[in-house]
N, C-alpha and C positions, 0 to 999 in steps of 0.2 A: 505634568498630567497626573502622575501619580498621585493619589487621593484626595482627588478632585471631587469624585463622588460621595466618598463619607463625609466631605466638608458639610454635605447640605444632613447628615445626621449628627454632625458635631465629631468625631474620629476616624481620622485618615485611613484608609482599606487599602493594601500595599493592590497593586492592578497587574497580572504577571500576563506579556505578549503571549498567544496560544502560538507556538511553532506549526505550520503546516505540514502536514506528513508526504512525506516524499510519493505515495502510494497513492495520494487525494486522487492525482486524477487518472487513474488506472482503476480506484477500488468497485464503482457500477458496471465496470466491463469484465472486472472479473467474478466479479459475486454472480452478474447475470449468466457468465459462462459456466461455472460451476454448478450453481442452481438450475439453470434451464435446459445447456446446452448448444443454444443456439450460437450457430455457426458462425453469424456475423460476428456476433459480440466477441466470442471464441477468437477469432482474427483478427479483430483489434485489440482484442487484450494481449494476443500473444506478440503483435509487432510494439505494443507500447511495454511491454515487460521487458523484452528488447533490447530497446532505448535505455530503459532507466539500467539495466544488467549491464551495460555498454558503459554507461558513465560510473557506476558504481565500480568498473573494475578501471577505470584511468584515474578514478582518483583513489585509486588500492584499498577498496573498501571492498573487501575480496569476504568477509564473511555474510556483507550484504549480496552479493554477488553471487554467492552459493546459493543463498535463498531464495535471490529469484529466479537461479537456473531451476530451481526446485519449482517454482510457482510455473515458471514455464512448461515442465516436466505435466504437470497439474493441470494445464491447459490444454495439451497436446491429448496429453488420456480424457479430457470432458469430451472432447473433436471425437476420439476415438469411441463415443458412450462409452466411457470403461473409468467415468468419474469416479473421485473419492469420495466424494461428497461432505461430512464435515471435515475430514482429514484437510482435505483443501484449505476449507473458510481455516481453520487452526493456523496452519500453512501462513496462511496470507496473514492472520494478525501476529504470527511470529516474526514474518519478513518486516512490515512497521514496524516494529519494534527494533528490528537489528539495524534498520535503513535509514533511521531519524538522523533527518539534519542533509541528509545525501542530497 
């Protein structure tokens, strides 16, 4: 498959897989919780943060693990209006980053 596509301009283009970020489907439940507040979204982010903080500490990936107890932390005070607001969104593209591949 690999440069497949530059055949049709005459020189092969290396084509590199995009890895899906472990966050993908957490990241509109928590951006809307952060940003809005709302309670629903607020409780689904905090039980899917959860999940992923759960398996990140069985597979000892314990500094992705801090970070989303952090992001949890983060969710708990939007519940509370007592958000950080970009602290948060920060927050959360720090945690993608430490959590890739999880």
């Amino acid at each position: 498959m690999k440069g497949l596509i530059g055949l049709a301009f005459g020189a092969p283009l290396p084509i590199t897989p995009v890895m899906a970020s472990a966050l993908d489907g957490i990241r509109p439940d928590l951006i809307a919780c952060f940003t809005t507040g709302v309670a629903s979204r607020c409780a689904r982010a905090l039980d899917l943060t959860e999940q992923l903080q759960r398996r990140a500490a069985s597979r000892e990936r314990f500094p992705c693990q801090t970070h989303l107890l952090g992001l949890q932390a983060d969710v708990v005070m939007a519940q509370l209006s007592e958000g950080r607001g970009q602290q948060a969104l920060e927050s959360l593209e720090a945690s993608d980053r430490i959590c890739q591949g999880l």
